[in-house]
N, CA, C and O atoms as a printed pandas DataFrame, in Angstrom:
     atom_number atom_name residue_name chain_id  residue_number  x_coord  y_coord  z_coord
0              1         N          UNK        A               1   68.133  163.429  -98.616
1              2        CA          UNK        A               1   69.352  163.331  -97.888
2              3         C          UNK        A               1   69.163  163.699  -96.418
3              4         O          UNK        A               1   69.752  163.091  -95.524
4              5         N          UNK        A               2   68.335  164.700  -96.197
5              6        CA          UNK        A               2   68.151  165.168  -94.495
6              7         C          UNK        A               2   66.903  163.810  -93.923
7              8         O          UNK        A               2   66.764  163.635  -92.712
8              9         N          UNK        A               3   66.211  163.080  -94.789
9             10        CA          UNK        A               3   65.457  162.332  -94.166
10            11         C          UNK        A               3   65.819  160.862  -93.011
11            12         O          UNK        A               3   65.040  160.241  -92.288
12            13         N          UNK        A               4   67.149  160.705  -93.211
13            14        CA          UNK        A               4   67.955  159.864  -92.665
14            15         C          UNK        A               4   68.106  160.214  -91.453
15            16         O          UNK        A               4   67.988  159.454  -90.492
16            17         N          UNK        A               5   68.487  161.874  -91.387
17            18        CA          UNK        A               5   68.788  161.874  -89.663
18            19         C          UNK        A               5   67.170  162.265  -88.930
19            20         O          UNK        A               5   65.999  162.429  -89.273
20            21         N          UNK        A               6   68.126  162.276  -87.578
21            22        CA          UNK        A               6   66.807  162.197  -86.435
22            23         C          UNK        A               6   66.488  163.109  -86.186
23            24         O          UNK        A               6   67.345  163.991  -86.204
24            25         N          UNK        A               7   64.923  163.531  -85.756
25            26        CA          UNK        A               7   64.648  165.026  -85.724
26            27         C          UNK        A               7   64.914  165.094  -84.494
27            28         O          UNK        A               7   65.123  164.138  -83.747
28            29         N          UNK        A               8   64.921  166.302  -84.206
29            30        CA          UNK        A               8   65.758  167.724  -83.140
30            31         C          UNK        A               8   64.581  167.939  -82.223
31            32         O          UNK        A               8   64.121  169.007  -82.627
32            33         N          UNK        A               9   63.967  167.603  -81.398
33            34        CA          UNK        A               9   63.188  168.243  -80.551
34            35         C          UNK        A               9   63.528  169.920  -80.055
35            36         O          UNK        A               9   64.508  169.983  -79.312
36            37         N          UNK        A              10   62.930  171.126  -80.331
37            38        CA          UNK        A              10   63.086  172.651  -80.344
38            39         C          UNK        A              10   62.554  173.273  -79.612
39            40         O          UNK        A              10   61.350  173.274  -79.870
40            41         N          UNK        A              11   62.832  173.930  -78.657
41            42        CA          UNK        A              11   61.790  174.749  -78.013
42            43         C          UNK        A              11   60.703  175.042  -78.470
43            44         O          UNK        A              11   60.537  175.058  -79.690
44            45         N          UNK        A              12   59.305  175.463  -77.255
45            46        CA          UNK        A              12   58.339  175.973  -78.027
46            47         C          UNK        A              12   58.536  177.441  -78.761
47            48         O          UNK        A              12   59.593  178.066  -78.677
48            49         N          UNK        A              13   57.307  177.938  -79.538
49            50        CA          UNK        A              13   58.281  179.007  -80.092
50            51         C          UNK        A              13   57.719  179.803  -79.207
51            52         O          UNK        A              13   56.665  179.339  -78.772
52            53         N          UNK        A              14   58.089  181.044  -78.684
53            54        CA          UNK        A              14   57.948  181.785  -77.724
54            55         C          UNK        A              14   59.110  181.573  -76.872
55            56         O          UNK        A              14   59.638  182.582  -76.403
56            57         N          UNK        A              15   59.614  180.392  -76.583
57            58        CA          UNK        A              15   60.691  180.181  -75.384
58            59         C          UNK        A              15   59.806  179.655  -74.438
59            60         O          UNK        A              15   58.596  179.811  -74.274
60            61         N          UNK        A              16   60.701  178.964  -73.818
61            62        CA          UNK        A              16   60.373  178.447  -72.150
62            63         C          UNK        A              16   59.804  179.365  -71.306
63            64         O          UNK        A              16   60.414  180.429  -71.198
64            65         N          UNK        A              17   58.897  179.244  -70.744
65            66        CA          UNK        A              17   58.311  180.250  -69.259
66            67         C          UNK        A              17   59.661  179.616  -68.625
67            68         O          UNK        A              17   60.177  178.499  -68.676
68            69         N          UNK        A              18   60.102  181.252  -67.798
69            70        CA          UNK        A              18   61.317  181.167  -66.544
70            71         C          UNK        A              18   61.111  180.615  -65.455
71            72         O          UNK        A              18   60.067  180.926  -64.881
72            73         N          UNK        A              19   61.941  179.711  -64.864
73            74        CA          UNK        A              19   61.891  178.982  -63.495
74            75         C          UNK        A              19   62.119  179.860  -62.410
75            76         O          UNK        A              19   63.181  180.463  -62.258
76            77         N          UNK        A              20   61.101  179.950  -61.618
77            78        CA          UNK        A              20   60.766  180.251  -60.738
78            79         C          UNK        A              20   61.822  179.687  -59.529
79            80         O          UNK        A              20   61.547  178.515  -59.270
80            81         N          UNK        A              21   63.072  180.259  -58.637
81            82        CA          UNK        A              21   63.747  179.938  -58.019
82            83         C          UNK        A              21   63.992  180.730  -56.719
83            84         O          UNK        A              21   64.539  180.201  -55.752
84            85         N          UNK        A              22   63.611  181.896  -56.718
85            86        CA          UNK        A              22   62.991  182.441  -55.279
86            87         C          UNK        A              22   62.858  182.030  -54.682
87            88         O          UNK        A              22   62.263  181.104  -55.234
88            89         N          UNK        A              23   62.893  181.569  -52.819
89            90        CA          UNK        A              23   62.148  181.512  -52.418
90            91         C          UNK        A              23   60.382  182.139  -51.839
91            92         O          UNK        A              23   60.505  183.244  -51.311
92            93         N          UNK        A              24   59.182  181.737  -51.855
93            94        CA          UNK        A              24   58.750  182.420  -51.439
94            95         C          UNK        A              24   57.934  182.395  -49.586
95            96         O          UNK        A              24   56.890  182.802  -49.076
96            97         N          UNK        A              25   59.004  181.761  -49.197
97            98        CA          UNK        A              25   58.265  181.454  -47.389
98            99         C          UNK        A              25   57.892  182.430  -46.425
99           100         O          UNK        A              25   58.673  183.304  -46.050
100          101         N          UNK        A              26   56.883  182.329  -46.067
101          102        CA          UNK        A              26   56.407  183.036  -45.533
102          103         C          UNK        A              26   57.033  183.647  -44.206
103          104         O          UNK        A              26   57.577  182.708  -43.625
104          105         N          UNK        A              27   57.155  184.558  -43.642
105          106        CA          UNK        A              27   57.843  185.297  -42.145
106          107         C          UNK        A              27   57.043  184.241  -40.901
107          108         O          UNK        A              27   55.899  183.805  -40.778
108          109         N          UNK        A              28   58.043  184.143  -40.272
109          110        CA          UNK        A              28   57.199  183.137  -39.257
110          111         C          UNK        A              28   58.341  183.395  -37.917
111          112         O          UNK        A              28   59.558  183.228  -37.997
112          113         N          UNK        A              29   57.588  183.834  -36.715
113          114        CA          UNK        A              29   58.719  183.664  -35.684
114          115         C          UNK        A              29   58.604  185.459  -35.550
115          116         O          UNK        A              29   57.832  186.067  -36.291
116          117         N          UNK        A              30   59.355  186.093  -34.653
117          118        CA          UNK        A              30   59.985  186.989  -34.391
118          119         C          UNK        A              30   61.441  187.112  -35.328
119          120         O          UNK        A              30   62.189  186.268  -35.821
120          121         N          UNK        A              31   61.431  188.396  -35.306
121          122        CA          UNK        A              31   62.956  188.569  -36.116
122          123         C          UNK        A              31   63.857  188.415  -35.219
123          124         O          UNK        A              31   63.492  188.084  -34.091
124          125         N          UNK        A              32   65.056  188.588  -35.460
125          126        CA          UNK        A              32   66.270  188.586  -34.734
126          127         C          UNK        A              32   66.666  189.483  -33.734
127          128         O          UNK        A              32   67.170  189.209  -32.645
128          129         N          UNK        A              33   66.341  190.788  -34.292
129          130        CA          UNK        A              33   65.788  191.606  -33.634
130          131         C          UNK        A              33   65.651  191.677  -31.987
131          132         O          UNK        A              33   66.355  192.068  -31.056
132          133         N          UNK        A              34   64.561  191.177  -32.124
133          134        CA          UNK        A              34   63.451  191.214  -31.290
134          135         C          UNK        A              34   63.798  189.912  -30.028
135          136         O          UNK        A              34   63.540  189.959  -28.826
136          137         N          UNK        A              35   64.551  188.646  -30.922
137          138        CA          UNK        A              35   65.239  188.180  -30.334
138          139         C          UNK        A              35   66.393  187.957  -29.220
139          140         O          UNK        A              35   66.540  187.209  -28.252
140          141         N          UNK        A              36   67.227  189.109  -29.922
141          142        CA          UNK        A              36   68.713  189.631  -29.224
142          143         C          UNK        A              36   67.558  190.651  -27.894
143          144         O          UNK        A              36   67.862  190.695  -26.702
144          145         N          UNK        A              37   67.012  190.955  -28.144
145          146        CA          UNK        A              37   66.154  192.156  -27.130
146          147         C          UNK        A              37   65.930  191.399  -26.396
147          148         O          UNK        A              37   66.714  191.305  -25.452
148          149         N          UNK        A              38   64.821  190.532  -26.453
149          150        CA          UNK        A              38   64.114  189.301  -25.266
150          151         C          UNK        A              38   65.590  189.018  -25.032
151          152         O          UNK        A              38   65.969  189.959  -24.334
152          153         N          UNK        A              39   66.489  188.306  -25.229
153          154        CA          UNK        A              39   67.636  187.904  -24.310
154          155         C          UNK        A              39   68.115  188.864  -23.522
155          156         O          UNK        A              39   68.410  188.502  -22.383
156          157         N          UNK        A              40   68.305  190.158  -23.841
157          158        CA          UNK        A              40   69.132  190.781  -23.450
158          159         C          UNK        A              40   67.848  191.268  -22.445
159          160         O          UNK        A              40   68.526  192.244  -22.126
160          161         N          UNK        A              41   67.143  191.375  -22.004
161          162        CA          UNK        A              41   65.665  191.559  -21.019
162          163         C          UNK        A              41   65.793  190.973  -20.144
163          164         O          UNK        A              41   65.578  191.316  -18.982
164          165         N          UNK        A              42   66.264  189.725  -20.637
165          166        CA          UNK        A              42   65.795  188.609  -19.954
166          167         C          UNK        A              42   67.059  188.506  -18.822
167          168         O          UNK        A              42   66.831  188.460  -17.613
168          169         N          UNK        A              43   68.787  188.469  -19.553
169          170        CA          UNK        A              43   69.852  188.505  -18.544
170          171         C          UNK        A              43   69.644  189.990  -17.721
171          172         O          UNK        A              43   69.736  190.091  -16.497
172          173         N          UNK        A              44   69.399  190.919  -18.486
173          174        CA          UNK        A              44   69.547  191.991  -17.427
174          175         C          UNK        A              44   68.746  191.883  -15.869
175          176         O          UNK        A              44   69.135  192.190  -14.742
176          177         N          UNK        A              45   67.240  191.205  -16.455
177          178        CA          UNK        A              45   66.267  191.037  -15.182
178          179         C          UNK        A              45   67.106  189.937  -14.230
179          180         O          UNK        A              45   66.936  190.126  -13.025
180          181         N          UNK        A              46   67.879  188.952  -14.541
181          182        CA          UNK        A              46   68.187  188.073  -14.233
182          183         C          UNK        A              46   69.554  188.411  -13.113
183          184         O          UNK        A              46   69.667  187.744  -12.085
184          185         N          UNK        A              47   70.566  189.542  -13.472
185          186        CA          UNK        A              47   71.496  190.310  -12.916
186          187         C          UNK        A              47   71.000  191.187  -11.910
187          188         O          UNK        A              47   71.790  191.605  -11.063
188          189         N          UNK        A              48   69.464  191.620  -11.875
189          190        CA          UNK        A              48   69.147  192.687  -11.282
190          191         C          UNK        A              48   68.783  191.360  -10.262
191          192         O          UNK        A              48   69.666  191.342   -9.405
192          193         N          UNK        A              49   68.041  190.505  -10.087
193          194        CA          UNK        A              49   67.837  189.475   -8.859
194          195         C          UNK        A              49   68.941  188.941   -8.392
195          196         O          UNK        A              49   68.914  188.245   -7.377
196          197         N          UNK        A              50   70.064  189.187   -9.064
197          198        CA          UNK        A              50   71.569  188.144   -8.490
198          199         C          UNK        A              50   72.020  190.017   -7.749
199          200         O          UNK        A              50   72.222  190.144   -6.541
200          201         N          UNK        A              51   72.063  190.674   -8.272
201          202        CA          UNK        A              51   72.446  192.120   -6.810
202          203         C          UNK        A              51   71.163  192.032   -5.854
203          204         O          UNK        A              51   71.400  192.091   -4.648
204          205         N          UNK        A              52   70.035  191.917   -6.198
205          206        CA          UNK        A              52   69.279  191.981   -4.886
206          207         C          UNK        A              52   69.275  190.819   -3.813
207          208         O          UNK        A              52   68.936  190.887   -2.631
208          209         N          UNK        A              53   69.855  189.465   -4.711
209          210        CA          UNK        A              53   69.824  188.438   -3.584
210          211         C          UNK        A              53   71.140  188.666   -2.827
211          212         O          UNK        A              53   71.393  188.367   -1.660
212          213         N          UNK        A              54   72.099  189.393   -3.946
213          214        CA          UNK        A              54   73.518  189.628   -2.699
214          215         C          UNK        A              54   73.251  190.855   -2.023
215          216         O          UNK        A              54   73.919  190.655   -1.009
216          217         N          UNK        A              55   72.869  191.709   -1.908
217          218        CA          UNK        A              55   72.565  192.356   -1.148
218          219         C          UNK        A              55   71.955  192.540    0.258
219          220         O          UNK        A              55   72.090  193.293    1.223
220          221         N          UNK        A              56   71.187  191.433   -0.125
221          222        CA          UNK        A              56   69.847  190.672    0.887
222          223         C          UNK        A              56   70.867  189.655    1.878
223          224         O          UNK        A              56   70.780  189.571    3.103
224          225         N          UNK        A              57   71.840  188.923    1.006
225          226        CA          UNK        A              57   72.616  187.772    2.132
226          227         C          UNK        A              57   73.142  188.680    2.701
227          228         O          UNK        A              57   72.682  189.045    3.783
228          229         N          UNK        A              58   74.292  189.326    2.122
229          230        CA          UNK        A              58   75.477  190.437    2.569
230          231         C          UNK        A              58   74.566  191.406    4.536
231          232         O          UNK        A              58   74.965  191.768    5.643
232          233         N          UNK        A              59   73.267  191.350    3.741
233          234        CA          UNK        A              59   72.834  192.620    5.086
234          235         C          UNK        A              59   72.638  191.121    5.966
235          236         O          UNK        A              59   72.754  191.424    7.154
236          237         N          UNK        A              60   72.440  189.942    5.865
237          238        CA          UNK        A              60   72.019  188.664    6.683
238          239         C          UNK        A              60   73.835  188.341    7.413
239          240         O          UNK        A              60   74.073  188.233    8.616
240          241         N          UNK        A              61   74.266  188.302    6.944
241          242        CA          UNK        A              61   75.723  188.087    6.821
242          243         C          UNK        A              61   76.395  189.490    8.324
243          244         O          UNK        A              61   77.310  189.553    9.145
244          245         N          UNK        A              62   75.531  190.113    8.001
245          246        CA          UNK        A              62   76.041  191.664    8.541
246          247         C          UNK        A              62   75.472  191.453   10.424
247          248         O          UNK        A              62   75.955  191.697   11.530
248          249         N          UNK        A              63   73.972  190.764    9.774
249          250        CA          UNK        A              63   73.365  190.393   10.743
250          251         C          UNK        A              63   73.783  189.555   12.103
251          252         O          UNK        A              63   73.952  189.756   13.306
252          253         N          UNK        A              64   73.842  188.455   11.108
253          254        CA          UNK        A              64   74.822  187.306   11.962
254          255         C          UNK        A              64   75.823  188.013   12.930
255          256         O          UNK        A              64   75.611  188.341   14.097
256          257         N          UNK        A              65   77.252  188.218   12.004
257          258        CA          UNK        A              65   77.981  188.816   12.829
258          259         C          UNK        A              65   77.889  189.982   13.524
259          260         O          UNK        A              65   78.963  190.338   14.010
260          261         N          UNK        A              66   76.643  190.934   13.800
261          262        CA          UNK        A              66   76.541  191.860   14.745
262          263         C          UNK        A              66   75.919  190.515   16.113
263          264         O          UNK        A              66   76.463  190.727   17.197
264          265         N          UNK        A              67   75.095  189.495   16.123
265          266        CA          UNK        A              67   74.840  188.840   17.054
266          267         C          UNK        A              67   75.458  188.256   17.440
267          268         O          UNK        A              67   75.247  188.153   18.649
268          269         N          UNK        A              68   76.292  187.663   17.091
269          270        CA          UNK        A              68   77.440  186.756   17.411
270          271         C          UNK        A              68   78.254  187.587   18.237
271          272         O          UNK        A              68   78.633  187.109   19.305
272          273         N          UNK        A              69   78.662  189.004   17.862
273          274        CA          UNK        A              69   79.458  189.860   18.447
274          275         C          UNK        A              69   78.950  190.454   19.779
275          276         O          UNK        A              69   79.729  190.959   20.588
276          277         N          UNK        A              70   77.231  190.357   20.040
277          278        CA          UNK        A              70   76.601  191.082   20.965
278          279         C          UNK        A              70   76.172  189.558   22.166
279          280         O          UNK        A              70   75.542  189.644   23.220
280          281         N          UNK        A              71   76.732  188.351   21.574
281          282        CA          UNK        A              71   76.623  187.321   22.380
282          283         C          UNK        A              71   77.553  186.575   23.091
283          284         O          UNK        A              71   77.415  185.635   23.874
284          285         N          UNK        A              72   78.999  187.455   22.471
285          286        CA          UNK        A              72   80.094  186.402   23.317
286          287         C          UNK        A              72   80.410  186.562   24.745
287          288         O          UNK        A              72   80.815  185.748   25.574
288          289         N          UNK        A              73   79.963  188.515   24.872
289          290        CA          UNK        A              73   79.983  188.280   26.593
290          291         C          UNK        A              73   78.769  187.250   27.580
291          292         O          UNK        A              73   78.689  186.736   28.696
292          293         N          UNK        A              74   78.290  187.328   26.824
293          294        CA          UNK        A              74   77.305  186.210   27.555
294          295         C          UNK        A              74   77.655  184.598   27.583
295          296         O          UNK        A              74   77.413  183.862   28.539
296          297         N          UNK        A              75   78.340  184.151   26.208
297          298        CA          UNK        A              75   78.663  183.069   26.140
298          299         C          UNK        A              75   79.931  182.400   26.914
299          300         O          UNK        A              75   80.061  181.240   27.304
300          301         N          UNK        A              76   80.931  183.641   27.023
301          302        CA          UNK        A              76   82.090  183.594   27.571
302          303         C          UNK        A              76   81.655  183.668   29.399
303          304         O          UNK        A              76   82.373  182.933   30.076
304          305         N          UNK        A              77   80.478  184.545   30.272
305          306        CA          UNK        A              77   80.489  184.058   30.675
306          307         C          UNK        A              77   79.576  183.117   31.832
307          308         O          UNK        A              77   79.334  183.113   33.039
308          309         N          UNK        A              78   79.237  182.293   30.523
309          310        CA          UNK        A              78   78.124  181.184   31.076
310          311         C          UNK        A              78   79.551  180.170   30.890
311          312         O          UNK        A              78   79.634  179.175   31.611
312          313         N          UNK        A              79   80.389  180.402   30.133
313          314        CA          UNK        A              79   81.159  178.950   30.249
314          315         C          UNK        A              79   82.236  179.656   31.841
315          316         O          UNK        A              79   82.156  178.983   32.869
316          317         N          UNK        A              80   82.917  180.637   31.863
317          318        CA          UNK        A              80   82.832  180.529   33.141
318          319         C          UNK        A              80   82.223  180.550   34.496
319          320         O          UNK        A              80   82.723  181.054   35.502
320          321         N          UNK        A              81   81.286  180.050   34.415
321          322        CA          UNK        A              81   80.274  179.547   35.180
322          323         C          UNK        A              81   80.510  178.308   35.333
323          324         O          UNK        A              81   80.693  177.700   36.387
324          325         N          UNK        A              82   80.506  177.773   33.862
325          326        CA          UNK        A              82   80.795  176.066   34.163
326          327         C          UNK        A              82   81.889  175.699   34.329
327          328         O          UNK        A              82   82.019  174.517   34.648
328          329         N          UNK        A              83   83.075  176.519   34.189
329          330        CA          UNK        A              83   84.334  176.266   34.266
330          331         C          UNK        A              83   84.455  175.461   36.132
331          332         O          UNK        A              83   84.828  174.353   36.518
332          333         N          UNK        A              84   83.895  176.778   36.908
333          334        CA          UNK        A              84   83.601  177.287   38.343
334          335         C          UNK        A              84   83.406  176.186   38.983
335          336         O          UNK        A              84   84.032  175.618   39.879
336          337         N          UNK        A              85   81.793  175.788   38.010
337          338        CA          UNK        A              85   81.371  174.370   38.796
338          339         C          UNK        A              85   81.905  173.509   38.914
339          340         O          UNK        A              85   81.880  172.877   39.971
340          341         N          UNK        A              86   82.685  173.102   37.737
341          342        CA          UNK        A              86   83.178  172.118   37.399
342          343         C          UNK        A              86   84.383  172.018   38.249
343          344         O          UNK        A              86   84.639  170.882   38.647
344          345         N          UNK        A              87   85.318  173.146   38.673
345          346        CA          UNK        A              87   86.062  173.076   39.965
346          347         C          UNK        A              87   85.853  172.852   40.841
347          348         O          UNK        A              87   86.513  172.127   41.586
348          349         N          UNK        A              88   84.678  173.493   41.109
349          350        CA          UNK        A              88   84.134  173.448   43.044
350          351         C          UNK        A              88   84.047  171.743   43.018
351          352         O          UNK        A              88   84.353  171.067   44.001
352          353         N          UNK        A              89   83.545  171.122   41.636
353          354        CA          UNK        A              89   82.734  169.497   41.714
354          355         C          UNK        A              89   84.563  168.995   42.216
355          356         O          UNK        A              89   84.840  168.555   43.332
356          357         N          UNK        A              90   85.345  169.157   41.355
357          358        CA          UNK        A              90   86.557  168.178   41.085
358          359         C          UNK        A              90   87.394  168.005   42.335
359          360         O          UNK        A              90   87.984  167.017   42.772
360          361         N          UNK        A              91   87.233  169.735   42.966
361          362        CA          UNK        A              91   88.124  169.581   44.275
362          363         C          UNK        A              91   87.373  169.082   45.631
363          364         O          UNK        A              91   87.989  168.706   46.629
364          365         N          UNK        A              92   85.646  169.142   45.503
365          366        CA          UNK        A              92   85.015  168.240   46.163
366          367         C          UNK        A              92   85.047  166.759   46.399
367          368         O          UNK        A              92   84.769  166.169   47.442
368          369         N          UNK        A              93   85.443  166.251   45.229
369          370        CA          UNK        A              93   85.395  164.891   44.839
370          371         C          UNK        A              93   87.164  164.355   45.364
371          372         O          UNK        A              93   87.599  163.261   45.722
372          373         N          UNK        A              94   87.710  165.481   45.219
373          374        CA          UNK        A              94   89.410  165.162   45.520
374          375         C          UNK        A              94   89.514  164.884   47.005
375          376         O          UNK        A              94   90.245  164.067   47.565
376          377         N          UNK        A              95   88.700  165.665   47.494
377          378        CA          UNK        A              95   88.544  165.796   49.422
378          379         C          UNK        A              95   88.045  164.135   49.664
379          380         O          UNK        A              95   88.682  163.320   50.330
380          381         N          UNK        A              96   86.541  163.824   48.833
381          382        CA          UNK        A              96   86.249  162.440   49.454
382          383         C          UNK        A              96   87.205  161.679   49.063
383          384         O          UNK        A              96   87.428  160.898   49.988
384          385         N          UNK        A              97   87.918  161.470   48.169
385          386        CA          UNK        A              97   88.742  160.802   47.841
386          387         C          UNK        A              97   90.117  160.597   48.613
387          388         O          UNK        A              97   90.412  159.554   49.196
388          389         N          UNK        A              98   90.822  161.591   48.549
389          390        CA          UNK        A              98   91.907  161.813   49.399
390          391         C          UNK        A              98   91.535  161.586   51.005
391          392         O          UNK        A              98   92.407  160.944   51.591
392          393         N          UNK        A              99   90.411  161.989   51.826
393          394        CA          UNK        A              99   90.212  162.127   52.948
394          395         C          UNK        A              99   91.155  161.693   54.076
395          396         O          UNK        A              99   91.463  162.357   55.066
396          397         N          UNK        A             100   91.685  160.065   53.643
397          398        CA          UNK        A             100   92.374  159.058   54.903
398          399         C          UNK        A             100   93.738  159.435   54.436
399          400         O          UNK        A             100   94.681  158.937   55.051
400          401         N          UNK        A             101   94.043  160.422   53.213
401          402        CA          UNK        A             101   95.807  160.558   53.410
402          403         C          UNK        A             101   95.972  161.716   54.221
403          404         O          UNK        A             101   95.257  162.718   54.212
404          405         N          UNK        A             102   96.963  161.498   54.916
405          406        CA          UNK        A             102   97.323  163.088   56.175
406          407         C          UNK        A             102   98.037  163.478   55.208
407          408         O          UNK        A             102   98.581  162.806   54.332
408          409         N          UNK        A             103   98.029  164.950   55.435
409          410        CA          UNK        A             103   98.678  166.007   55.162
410          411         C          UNK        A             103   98.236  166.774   53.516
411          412         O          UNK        A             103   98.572  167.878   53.087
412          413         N          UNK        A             104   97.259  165.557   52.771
413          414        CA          UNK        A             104   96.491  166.316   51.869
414          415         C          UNK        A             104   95.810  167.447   51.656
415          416         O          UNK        A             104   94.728  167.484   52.242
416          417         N          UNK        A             105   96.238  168.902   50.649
417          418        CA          UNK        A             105   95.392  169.581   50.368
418          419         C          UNK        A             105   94.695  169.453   49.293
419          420         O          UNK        A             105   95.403  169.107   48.348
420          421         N          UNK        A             106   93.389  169.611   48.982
421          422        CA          UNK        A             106   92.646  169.293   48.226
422          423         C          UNK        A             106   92.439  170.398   47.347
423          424         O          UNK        A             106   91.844  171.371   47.808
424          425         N          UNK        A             107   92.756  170.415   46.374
425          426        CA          UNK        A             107   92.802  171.473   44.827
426          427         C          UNK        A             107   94.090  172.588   45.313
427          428         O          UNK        A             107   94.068  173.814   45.207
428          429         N          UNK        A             108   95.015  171.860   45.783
429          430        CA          UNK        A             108   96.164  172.770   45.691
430          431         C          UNK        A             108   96.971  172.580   44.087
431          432         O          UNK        A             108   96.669  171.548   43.488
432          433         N          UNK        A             109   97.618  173.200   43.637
433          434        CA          UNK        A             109   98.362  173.025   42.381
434          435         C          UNK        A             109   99.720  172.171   42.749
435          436         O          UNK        A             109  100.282  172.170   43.844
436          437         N          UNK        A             110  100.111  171.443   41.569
437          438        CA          UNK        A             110  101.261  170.275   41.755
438          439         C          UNK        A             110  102.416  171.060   41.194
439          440         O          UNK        A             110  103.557  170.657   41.418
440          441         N          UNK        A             111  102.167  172.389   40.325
441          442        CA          UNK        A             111  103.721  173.418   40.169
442          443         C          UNK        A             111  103.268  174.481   40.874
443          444         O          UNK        A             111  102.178  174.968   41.173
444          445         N          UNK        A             112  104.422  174.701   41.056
445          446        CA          UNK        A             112  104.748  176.434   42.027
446          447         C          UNK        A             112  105.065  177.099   41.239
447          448         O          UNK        A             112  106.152  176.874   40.706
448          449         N          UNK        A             113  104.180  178.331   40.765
449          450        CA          UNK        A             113  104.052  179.143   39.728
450          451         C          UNK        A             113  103.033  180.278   40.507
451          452         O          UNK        A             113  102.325  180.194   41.510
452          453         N          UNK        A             114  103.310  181.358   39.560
453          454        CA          UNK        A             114  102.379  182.589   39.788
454          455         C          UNK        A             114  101.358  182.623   38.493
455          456         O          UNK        A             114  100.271  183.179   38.338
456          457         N          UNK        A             115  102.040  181.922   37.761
457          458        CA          UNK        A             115  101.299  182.365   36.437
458          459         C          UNK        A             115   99.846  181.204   36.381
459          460         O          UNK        A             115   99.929  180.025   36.723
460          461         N          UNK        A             116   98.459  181.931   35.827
461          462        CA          UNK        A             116   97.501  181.114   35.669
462          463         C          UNK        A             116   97.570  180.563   34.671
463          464         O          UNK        A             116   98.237  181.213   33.866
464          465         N          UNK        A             117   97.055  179.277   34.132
465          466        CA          UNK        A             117   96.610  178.600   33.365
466          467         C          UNK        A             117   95.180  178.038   33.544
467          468         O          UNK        A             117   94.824  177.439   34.558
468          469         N          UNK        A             118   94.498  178.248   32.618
469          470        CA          UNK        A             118   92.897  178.209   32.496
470          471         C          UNK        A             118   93.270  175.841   32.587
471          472         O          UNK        A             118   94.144  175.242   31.960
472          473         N          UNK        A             119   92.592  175.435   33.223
473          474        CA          UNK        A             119   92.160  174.456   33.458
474          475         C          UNK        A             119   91.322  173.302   32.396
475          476         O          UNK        A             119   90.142  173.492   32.102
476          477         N          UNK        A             120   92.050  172.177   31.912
477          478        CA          UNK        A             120   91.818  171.608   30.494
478          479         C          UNK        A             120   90.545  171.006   30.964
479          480         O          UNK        A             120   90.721  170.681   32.139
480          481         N          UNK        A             121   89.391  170.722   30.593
481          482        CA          UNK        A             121   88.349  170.037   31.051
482          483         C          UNK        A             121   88.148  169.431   29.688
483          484         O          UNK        A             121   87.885  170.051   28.658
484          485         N          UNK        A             122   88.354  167.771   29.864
485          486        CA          UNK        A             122   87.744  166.942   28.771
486          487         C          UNK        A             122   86.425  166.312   29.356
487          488         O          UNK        A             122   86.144  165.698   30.385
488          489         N          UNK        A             123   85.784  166.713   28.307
489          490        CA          UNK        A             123   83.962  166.291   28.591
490          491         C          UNK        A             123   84.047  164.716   27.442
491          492         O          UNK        A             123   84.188  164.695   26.220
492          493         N          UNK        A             124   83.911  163.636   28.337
493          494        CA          UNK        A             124   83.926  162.057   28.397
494          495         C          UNK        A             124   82.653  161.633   27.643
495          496         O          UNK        A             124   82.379  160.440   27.516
């Protein structure tokens, strides 16, 4: 009566050897560790050159404007210098010009005023 059905394939006897599901890979790399460290090395060195380069402009910066400040009497007055010339030229040039009208003064002012006004010179 049991020869009819199909046989049962059974474990061996002992049981199955256990599957092995571990990994076992090997360490490779730096840890994390060591990781977060090198970064954090790395921005700090990186912060310490961003204060020394501002530091470095800031004293350039400091620089500048102490020269600039120790040059405007000079600059202010070399341009009145040219202001000067540039009068002596205009009311020279007004004389040859004007010469044949009577009663011309040459670089007199056209308002009657006390008050100065610095003189517009457009350079052409």
């Amino acid at each position: 009566m049991l020869s009819h059905l199909p046989k049962q394939d059974m474990p061996p006897v002992g049981g199955f050897e256990h599957v092995r599901y571990k990994r076992n890979i090997p360490v490779r790399g730096p840890g994390g560790a060591a990781i977060f460290g090198g970064v954090a090395a790395v921005c700090a060195f990186g912060f310490y050159l961003v204060g020394q380069g501002n530091l470095e402009r800031r004293e350039l910066q400091r620089e500048k404007a102490w020269s600039r400040i120790h040059l405007v009497p000079m600059m202010l007055a070399e341009q009145d210098r040219d202001a000067y010339r540039r009068n002596v030229a205009a009311v020279a040039r007004e004389k040859e010009i004007m010469k044949d009208v009577p009663g011309w003064e040459a670089g007199k002012k056209a308002y009657h005023t006390s008050r100065y006004t610095q003189p517009n010179i457009v350079i052409l």
